[in-house]
N, C-alpha and C positions, 0 to 999 in steps of 0.2 A: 697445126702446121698449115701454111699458105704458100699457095704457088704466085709469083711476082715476076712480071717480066718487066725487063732494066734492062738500056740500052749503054754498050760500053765502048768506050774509044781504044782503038789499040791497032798498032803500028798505023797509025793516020789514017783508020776507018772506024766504020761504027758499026757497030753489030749487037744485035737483039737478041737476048737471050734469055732464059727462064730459070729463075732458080725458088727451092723450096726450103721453108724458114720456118721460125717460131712465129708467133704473133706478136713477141713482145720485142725480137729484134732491132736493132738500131738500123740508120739508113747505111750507117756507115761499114758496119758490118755484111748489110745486106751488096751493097755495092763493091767490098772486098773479094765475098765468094764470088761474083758474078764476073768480076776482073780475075780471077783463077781461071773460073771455068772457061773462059774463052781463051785464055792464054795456054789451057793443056789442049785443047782443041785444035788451037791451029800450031803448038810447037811439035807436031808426031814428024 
């Protein structure tokens, strides 16, 4: 596991975030959770 910080776009900002993964993860997958994760964050 590797921690990776990815910067995501959402509602027309950008926001940095961290997420932790396989090693053998895809970019695409990795940038999937990383658009969740910000997206349950700021919908509370």
């Amino acid at each position: 596991m590797i921690e990776v910080f990815i910067t995501v776009n959402y509602k027309d900002r950008s926001y940095q975030t961290n997420v932790i993964v396989n090693k053998n993860m895809t970019l695409e997958n990795i940038n999937r959770l990383a658009e969740e994760q910000v997206k349950k964050q700021w919908n509370l």
